[in-house]
C-alpha positions in Angstrom: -140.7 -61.7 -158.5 -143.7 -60.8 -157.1 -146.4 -62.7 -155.2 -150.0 -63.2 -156.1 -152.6 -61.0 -154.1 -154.0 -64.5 -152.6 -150.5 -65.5 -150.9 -150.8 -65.2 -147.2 -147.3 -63.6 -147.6 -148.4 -60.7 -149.0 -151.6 -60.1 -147.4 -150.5 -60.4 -143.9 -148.0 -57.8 -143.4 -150.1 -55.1 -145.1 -152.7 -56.0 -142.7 -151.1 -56.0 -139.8 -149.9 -52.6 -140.5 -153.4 -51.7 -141.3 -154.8 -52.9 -138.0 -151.6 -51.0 -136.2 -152.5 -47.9 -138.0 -156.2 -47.8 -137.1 -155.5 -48.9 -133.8 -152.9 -45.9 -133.4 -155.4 -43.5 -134.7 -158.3 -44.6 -132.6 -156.1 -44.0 -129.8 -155.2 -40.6 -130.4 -158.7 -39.9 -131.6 -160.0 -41.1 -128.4 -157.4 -39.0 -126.3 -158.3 -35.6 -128.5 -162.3 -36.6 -127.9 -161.8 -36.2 -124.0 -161.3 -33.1 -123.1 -160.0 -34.1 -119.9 -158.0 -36.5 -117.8 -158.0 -37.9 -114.5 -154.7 -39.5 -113.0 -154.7 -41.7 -109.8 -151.8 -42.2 -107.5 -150.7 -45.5 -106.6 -150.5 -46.8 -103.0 -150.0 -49.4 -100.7 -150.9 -50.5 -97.6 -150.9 -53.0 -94.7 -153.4 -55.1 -94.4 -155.9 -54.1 -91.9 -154.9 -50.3 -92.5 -155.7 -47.3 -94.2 -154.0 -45.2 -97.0 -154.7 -42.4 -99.5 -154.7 -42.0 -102.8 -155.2 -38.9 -105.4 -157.1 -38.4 -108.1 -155.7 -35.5 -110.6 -157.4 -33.9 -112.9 -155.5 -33.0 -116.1 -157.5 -30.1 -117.0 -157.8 -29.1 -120.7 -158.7 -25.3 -121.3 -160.5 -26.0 -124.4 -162.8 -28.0 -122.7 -163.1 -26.6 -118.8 -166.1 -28.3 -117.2 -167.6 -27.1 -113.6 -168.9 -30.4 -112.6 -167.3 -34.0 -112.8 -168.8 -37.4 -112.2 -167.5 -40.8 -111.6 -167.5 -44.2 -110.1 -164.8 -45.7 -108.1 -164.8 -49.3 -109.1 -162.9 -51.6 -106.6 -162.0 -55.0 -105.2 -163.4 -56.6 -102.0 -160.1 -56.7 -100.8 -160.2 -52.4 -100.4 -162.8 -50.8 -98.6 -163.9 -47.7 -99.4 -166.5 -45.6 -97.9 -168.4 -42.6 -99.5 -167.6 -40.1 -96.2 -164.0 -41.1 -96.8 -164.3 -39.2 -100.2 -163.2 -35.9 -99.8 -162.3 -32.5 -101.9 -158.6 -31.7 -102.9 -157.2 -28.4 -102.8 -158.0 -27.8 -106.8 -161.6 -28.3 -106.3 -161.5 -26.3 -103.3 -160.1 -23.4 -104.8 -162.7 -22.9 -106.9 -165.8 -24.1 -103.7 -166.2 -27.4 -105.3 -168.2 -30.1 -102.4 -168.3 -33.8 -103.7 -170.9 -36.2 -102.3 -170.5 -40.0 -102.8 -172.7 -43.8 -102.3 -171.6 -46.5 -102.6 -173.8 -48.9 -104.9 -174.6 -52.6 -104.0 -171.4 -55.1 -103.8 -171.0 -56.9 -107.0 -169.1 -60.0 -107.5 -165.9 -57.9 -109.0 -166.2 -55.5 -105.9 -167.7 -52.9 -104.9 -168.7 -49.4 -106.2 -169.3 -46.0 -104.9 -170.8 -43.1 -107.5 -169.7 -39.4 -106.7 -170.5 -35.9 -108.3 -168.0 -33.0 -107.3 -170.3 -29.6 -108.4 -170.7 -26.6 -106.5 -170.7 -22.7 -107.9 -170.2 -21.6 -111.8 -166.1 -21.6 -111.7 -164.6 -24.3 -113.6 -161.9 -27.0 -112.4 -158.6 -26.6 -113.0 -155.8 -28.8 -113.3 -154.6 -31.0 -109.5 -155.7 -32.7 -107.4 -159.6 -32.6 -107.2 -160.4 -35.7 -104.8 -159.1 -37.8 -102.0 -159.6 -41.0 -101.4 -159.6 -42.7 -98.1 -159.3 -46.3 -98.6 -158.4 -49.5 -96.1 -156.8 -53.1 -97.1 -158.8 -55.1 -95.6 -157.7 -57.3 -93.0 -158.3 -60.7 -94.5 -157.2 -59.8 -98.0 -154.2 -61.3 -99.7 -151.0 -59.9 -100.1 -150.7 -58.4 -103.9 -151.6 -56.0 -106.6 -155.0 -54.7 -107.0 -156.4 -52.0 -109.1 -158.3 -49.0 -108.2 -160.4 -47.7 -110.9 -162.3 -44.4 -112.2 -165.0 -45.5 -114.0 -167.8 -44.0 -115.7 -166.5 -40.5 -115.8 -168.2 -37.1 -117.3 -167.7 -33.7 -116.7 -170.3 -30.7 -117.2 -169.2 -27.6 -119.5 -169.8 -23.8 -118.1 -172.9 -24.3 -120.8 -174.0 -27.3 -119.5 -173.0 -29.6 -122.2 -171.2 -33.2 -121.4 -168.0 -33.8 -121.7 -166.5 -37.1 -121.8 -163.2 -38.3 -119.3 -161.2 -41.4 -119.7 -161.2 -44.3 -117.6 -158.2 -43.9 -115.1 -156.5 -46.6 -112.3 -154.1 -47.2 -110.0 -152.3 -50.3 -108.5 -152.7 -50.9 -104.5 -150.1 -52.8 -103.0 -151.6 -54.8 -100.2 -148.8 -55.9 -97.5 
């Protein structure tokens, strides 16, 4: 027995499958389409004190880039300034400098924009930035979310090349 083309029955599975596979394919398509990958460690701190966190770059040779740009997106309950931004051993391999500012608070949090350039030798894979970051003292115990934001790198011939989004959870104690 089959069922007619108008029963919800029949049209719902076959669209859900559908929406599963496009959404499967988008992903991967989306993964292939940047080149490269940041990772951030997670954390956590006291409140009132100051941690570290990493951010790795998962470096694809088909796509090397020389340059890298992001924005560090964050709640009001971390603090983050842009001289507590500093290189990581990978970008300093290769004489990489970064140089960060933050932009105006917003209601979500604040912001701070940095560009890590310097010399013609491309990135390679670990960790290419640290980040210096403090709970703040009146902020709530939790989980917040550190996030790279915005990112692009620069090819050895100067073409764009996109980076995913990346983030991390901060415990605050």
């Amino acid at each position: 027995m089959s069922l007619p083309s108008s029963s919800p029955k029949a049209v719902a599975p076959i669209g859900y499958i559908n929406n599963v596979i496009r959404s499967v394919l988008l992903l991967i398509l989306s993964t292939l389409a940047c080149g490269q990958k940041l990772e951030i460690s997670s954390a956590s701190a006291d409140r009132g004190s100051a941690n570290f966190v990493r951010i790795v770059l998962k470096a694809s040779p088909e796509k090397p880039v020389v340059a890298v740009q992001f924005e560090l997106a964050f709640p009001h309950s971390l603090e983050i300034e842009g001289k507590e931004v500093v290189t990581g051993d990978a970008a300093d391999a290769v004489g990489k400098s970064i140089t960060c500012a933050l932009r105006p608070p917003q209601a979500e949090g604040g912001r701070c924009a940095c560009i890590l350039a310097g010399g013609r030798e491309p990135l390679v894979g670990g960790t290419i930035v640290i980040v210096k970051f403090g709970a703040a003292a009146d902020a709530s115990p939790g989980v917040v979310k550190l996030q790279v934001q915005n990112g692009a790198g620069v090819s050895p011939d100067l073409k764009s090349v996109p980076i995913a989004n990346a983030e991390a959870t901060i415990t605050i104690r």
